[in-house]
N, C-alpha and C positions, 0 to 999 in steps of 0.2 A: 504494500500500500504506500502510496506517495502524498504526501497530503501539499497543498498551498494556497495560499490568501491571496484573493483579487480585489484591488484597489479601486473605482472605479472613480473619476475625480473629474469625470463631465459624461453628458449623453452620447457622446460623439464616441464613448466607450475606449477611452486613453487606459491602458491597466500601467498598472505598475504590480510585479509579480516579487512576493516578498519568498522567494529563492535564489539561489547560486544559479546561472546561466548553464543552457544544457544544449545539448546539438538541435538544430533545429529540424522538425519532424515537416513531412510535405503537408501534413496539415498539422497543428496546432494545438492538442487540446483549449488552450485558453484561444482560441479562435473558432474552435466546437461550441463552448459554451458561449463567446458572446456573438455569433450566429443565431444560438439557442433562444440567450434571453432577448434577442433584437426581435427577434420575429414575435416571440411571446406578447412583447407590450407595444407593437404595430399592431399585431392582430385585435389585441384586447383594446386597447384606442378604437378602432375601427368600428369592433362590437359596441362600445358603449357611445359613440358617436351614432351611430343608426340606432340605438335600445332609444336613445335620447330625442332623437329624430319621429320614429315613429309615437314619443309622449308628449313629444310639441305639436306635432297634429292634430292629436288626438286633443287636445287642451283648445285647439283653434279650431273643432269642431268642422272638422276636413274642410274648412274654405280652399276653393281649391283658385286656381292660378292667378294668386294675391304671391307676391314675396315676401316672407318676414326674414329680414336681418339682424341679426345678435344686437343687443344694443351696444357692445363695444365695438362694433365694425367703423371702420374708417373709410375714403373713398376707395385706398390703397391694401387695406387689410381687411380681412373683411369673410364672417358665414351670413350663408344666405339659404334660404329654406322655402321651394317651392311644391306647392302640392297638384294633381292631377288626379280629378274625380275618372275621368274617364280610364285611367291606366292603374288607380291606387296606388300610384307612386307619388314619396317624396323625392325633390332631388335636393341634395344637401354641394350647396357652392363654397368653396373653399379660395380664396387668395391670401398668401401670406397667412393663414391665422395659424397663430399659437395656441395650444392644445396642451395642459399638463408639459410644458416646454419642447413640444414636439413642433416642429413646421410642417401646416399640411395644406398641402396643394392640388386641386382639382377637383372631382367630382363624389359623391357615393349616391347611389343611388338604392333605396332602399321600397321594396314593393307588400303591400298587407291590405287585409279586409279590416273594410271601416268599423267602426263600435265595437271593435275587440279587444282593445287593448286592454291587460292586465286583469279581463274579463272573462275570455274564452278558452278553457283547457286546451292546449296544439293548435293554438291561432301561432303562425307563421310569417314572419318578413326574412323576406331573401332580398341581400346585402350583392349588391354588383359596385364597381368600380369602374371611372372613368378618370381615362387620364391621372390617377391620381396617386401623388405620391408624399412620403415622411422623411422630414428631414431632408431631401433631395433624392431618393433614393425609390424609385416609381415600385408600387406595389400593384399586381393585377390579382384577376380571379373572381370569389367570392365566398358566401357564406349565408346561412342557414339560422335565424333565431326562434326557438319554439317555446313558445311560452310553457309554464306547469304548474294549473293550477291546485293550490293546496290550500284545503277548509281551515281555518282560524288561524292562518300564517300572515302575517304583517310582512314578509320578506319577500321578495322577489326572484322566482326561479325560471331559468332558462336552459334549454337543451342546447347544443350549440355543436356546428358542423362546419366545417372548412372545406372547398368542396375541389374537385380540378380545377389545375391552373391558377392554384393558390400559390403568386411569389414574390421574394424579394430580390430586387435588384441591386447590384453595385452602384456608385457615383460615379459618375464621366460617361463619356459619348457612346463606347461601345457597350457598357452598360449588363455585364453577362451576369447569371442569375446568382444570387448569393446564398439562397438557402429556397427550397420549394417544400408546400406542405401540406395536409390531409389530414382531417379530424374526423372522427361520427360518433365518437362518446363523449364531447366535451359537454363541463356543468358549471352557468354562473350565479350565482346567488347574489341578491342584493341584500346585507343585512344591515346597510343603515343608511338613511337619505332618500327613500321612498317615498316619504312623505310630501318632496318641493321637487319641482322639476330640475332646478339646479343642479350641477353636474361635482359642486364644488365639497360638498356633505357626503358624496356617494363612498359607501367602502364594498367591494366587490372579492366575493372568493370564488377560485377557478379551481377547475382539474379536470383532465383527459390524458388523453396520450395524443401524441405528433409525428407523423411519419412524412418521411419526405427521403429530399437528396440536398448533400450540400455541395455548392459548386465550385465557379471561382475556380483556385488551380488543381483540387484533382477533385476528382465528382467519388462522393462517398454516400452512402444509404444509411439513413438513422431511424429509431427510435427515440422517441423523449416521452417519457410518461411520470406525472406529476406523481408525489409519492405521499397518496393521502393517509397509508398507516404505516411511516419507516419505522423500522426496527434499530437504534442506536446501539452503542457496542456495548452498553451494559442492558441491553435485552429490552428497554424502556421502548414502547412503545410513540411515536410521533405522527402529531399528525401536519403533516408536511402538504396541507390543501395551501393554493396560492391565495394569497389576500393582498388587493389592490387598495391603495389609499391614494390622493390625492397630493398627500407631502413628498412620498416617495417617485424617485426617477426609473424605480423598478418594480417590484415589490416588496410590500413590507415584512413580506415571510412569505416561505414555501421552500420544498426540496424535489428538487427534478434527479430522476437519472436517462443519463445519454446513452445510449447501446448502439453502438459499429460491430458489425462484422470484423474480426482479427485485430481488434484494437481494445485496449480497459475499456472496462465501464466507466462512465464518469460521474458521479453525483455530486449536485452542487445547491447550492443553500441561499437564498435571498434573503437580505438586510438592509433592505430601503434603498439606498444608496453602494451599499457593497454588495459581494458576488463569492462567497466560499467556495470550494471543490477541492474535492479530495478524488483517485483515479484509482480501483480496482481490477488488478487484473488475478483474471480467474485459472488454479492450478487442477488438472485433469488428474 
């Protein structure tokens, strides 16, 4: 077992790795996990920008192609939120806006039946993308949000699926893919901020598993599945579910493991702002 601490001391995902210098491998581990955690809180921005989308309509009582703009929008920065009776779609405009310190650019486009919201057990909005990309970095594809209703819960649950053609891309011109990915068990809960549409109250816990490829310079097949009962080495039981908060640039907790074909395991630990992992490799 190898253990080491990642520093993470902006979004832009600078590490500083508190080890001695080691040959360098074609891939990375500390470039498996911040692949890993990139794509986790893109994706999760995305879900909760459409979760969010689909409750500002519903609050504006589907008027449909009126545009409401965020009240912090500027000429130059700016969301904007248009609705269509005839297609039940929102379409969510993005210029320059910042997001939980994220830069998002272009379109989401999110499609559901009217007077469902937070109302109809497996009322569904399916999440597409235009043009639209984080941080500069174009993300395509889509995704899947199923409502789950449950009798005398104040909380907020959702089924959640990633679907083909879920990606993320590099920065610069030719732009090849940086990590690609596929969910059908994913779970979000909302368990505080339900109450205001505000996005700023919201605390969100996740879990599924993630499969994809990572690409870039050698194209690798992964697993990442969120570890909602890890077992710690004095046998203690954890529960390693992801829980988003608003202060945090990551998450405020949770424990993923990474599984490659002929490569450790990696399991790694969120801390708000930092990034633990330790790398397991398995003897026959």
């Amino acid at each position: 077992m190898k253990i080491k601490h990642i520093i993470s001391v902006s979004f832009a995902f600078i590490l500083l790795v508190s080890c001695k210098k080691e040959p360098e491998k074609p891939y990375p581990d500390e470039n498996i996990i911040m692949d890993n955690v990139k794509a986790t809180v893109y994706f999760h921005t995305i879900f909760r920008e459409a979760e969010n989308a689909w409750a500002f309509i519903d609050q504006k009582k589907y008027e449909s192609d009126v545009t409401f703009a965020d009240p912090a929008s500027t000429s130059s920065q700016y969301k904007k939120l248009t609705y269509d009776e005839n297609t039940d779609m929102v379409t969510v405009e993005y210029n320059a806006w910042v997001s939980a310190n994220l830069l998002l650019v272009g379109n989401i486009y999110v499609k559901f039946e009217k007077d469902v919201y937070r109302t109809v057990n497996n009322a569904t909005a399916t999440v597409t993308l235009g043009d639209f990309s984080i941080n500069g970095q174009m993300v395509t594809g889509g995704s899947k949000i199923t409502y789950q209703k449950v009798e005398n819960s104040e909380t907020d649950r959702y089924n959640y699926a990633l679907l083909n053609g879920v990606a993320i891309y590099e920065q610069g011109n030719s732009m090849p893919i940086l990590i690609s990915a596929t969910m059908n068990n994913g779970r979000y809960e909302r368990i505080e901020g339900y109450e205001t549409l505000t996005q700023d109250d919201d605390i969100w816990t996740f879990s599924g598993t993630m499969t994809g490829k990572l690409g870039k310079d050698q194209i690798l097949s992964y697993t990442n599945t969120i570890q909602t009962a890890y077992q710690g080495n004095d046998g203690e039981k954890i529960d390693g579910t992801v829980r988003f908060t608003p202060q945090c640039d990551f998450a405020e907790k949770g424990i993923s493991e990474v599984k490659i074909t002929g490569r450790p395991d990696i399991i790694y630990e969120y801390a708000c702002k930092e990034v633990f992992y330790f790398t397991v490799t398995h003897v026959d």
